[in-house]
C-alpha positions in Angstrom: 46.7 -13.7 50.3 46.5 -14.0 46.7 43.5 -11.3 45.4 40.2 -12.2 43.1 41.7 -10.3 40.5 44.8 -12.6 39.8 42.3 -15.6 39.7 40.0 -14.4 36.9 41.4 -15.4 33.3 42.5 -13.5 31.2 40.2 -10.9 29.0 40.4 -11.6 25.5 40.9 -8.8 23.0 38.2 -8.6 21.1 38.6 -8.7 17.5 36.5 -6.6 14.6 35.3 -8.8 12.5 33.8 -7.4 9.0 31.7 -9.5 6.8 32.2 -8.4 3.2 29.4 -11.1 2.1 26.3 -8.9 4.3 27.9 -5.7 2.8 27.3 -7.1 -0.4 24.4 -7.9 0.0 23.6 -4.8 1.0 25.2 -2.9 -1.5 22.3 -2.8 -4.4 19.7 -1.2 -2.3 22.4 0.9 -0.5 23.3 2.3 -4.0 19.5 3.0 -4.9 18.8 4.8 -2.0 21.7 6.9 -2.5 21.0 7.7 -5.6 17.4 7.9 -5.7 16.4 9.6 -2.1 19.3 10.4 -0.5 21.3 12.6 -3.0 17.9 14.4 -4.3 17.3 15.1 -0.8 20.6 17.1 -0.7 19.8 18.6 -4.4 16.1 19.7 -3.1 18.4 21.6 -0.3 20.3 23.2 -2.4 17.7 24.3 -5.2 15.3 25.7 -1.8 18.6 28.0 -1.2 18.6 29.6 -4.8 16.9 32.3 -6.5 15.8 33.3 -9.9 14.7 30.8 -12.7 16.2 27.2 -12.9 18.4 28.1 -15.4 20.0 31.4 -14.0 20.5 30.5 -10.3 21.7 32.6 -7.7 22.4 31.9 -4.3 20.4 33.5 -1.6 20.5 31.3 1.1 17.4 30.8 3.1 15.5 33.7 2.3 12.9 31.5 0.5 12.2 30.1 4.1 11.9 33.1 5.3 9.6 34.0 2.8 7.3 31.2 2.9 7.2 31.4 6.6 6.0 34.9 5.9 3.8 34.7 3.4 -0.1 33.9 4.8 -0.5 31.9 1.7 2.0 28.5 3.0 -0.1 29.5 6.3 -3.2 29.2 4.9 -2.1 26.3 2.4 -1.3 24.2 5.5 -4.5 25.5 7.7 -6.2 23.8 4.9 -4.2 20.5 4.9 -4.7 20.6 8.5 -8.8 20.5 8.3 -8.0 17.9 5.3 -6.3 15.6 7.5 -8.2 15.9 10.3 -11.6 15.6 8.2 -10.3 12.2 6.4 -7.5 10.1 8.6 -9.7 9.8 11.9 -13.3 9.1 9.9 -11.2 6.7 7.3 -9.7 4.7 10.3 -13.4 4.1 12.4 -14.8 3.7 9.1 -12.3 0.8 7.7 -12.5 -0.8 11.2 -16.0 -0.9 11.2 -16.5 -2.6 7.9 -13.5 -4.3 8.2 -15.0 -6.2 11.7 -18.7 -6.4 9.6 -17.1 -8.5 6.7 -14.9 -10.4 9.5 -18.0 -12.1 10.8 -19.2 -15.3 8.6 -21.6 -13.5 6.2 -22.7 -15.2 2.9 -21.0 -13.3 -0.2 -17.8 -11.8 2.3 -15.6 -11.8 -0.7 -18.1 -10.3 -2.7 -18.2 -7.4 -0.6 -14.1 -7.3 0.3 -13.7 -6.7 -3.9 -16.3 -4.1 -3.9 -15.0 -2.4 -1.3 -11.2 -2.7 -2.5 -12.0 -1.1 -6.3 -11.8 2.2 -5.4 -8.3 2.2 -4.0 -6.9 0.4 -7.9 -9.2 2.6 -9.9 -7.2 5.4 -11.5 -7.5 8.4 -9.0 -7.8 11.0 -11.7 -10.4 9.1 -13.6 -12.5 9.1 -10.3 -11.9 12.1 -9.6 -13.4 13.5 -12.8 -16.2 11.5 -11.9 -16.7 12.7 -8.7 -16.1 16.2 -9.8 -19.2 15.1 -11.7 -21.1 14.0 -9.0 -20.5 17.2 -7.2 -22.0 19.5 -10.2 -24.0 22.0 -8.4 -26.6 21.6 -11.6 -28.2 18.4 -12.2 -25.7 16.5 -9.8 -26.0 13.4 -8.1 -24.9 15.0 -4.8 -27.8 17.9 -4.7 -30.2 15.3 -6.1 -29.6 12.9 -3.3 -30.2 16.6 -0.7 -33.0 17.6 -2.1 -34.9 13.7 -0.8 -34.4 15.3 2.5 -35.5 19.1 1.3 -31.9 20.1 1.6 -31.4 23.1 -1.0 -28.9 22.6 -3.6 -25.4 23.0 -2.7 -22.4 24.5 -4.9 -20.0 22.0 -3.7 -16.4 22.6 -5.1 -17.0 26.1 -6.0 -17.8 27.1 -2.5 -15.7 29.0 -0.7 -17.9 29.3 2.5 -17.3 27.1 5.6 -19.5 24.0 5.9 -20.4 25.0 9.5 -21.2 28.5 8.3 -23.7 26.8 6.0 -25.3 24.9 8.1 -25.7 27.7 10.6 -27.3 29.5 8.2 -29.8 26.4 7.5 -30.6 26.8 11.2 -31.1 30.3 11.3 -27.7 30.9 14.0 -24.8 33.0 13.0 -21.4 31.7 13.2 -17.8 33.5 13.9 -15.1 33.7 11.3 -12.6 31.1 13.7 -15.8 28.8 13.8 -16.5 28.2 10.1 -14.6 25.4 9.2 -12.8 23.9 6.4 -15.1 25.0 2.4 -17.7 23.2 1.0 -15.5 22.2 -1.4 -13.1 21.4 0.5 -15.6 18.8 2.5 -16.4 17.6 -1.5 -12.8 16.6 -2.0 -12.9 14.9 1.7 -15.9 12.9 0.9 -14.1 11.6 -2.3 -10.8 10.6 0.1 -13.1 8.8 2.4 -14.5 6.7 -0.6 -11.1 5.8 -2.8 -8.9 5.1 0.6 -11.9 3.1 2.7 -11.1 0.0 0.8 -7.3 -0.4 1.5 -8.0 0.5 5.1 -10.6 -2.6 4.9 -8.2 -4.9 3.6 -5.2 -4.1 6.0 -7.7 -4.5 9.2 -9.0 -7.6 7.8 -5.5 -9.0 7.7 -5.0 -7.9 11.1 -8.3 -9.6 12.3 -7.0 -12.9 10.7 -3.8 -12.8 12.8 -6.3 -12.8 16.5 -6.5 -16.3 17.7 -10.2 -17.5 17.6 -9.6 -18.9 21.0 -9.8 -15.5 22.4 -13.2 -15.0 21.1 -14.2 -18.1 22.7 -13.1 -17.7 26.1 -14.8 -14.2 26.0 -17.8 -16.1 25.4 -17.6 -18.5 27.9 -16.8 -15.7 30.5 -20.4 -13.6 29.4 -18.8 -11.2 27.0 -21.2 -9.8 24.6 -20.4 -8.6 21.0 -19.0 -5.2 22.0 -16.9 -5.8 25.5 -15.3 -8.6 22.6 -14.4 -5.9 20.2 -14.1 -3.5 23.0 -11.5 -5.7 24.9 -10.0 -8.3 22.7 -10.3 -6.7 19.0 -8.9 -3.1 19.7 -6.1 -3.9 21.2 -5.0 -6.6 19.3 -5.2 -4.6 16.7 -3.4 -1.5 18.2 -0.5 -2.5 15.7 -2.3 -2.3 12.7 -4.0 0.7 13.5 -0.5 2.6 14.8 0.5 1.5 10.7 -2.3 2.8 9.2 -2.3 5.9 11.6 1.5 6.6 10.1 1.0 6.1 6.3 -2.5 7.8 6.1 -1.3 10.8 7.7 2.0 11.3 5.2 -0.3 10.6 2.4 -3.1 13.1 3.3 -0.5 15.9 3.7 1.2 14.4 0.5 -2.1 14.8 -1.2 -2.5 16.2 -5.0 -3.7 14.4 -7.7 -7.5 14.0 -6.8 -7.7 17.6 -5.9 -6.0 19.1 -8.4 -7.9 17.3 -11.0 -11.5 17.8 -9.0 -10.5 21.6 -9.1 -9.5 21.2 -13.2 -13.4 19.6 -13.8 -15.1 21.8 -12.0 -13.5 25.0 -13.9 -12.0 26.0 -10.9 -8.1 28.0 -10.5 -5.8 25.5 -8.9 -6.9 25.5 -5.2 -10.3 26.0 -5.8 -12.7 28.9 -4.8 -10.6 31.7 -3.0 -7.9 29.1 -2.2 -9.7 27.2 0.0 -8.5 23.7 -1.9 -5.3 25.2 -1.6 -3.3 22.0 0.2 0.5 22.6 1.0 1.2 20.0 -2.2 -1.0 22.5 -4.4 0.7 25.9 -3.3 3.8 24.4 -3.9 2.9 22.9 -7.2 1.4 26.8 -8.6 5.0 28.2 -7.4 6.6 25.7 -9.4 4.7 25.3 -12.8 2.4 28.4 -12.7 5.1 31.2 -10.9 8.3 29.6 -12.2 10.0 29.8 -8.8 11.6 26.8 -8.2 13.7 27.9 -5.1 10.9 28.9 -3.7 8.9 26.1 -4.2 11.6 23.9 -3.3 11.9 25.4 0.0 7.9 25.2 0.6 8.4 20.8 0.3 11.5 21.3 2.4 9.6 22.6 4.6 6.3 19.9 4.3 8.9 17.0 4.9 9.9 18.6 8.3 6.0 18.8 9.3 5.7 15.2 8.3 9.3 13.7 9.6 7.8 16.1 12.8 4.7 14.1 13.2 5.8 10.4 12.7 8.7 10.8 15.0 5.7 12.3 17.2 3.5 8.8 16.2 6.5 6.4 17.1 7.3 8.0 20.4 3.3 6.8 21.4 4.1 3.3 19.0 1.8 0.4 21.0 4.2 -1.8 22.9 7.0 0.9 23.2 8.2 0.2 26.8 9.8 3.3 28.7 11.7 6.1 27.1 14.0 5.5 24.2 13.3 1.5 24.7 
């Protein structure tokens, strides 16, 4: 009896086939990469593995990382981008949804409103920030004037070093404990002016999601007795699940990138860089003094080796929970 095996054709040998055109194609952004993020990746290495000044070098392997795994100043640098992140990406994200879904609806003067709320993110951070720093004076600012409608006492805003729940303990006559006081006032001062520059861009990206959700959707809601909220509850959210995963990603890197707004509201408020007692003192601002201030570039070095693990840690964390991810490793 002749067997199944002698009556299937023959396999074909598969051949390699390698397109030279796609390579091509490829090649230009391949070569900027290299050369702009992937070989200064490697350099950044090797500088966090020296010692001494940048022009007398010396090799000392990865005692910087021991060090700044050491020292309670990176510890207390990234306690305090901790409480930055945590006190700007959550509020940002309800906020921009919120305003985003308001200016959805079919209000007279919508565009109006989308500008206003977009000029924050183009205006120059630095030049805002001076402003704000302004704002924040602890005499004759707008901040305290705006408290004391409400009998608030003035605050001192970016140069205090208290915790904000420690102060408003003391408003209502309870005592708090040390682990209980919270990120600074002025740390909460350079939140508040996060909140305002990066609302807008978190507007403009929901709104563009909104815009992609079929109307018909909506509709049939209606028809089936849905009310405002069960719509937005239902329908809106997890449309948008997408959008906010995005927004979720980028807003946490740039919060833990975060510098220029706090190091210039620290310079206007003739504060030293990382504000009263260090308690402005982000990750990106410790490792900016050890750089320009202590001239220890290794060190330094190995501090944003260091802040790129924590981040590349924490997205890989986001895109294992990515909405529509089906199953492990799918």
């Amino acid at each position: 009896m002749t067997s199944l095996t002698s009556t299937l054709p023959p396999k074909r040998k598969t051949r390699f086939k390698f397109d030279w055109i796609a390579y091509i194609y490829l090649f230009p952004a391949l070569l900027i990469l290299t050369v702009f993020h992937i070989l200064p990746a490697f350099y950044a290495f090797w500088i966090s593995t020296q010692g001494g000044r940048i022009r007398n070098f010396r090799f000392i392997g990865l005692d910087n990382y021991i060090n700044a795994l050491q020292a309670p100043e990176f510890w207390g640098s990234l306690q305090n981008t901790v409480f930055y992140v945590l006190g700007t990406v959550p509020i940002t994200l309800a906020l921009g949804l919120g305003v985003a879904y308001l200016l959805f609806q079919k209000i007279r003067g919508r565009g109006i409103y989308r500008v206003v709320y977009f000029m924050p993110h183009v205006i120059s951070a630095v030049a805002s920030a001076i402003v704000w720093a302004w704002v924040f004076n602890p005499t004759g600012g707008i901040a305290n004037r705006f408290l004391g409608l409400f009998g608030i006492p003035d605050q001192k805003w970016l140069i205090e070093s208290d915790g904000v729940i420690k102060l408003i303990g003391q408003g209502l006559g309870m005592t708090v404990p040390n682990w209980a006081q919270g990120p600074s006032l002025a740390l909460v001062a350079v939140m508040i002016f996060s909140l305002w520059q990066a609302l807008g861009f978190d507007v403009i990206i929901f709104l563009a999601g909104l815009t992609n959700i079929n109307n018909e959707l909506y509709e049939a809601g209606r028809i089936d007795g849905a009310n405002g909220w069960q719509l937005f509850r239902y329908i809106t959210i997890p449309l948008l699940a997408p959008t906010i995963f995005f927004l979720l990603v980028i807003s946490i890197i740039g919060s833990f990138q975060a510098f220029n707004h706090i190091y210039t509201m620290n310079i206007a408020a003739s504060q030293p860089l990382g504000g009263p007692l260090g308690t402005t003192r982000t990750v990106s601002i410790f490792m900016f003094d050890q750089l320009y201030n202590q001239n220890r570039a290794g060190y330094a070095t190995s501090i944003a080796v260091l802040l790129s693990i924590v981040i590349f840690a924490l997205t890989l964390i986001q895109f294992r929970f990515e909405p529509g991810r089906r199953g492990g490793g799918e």
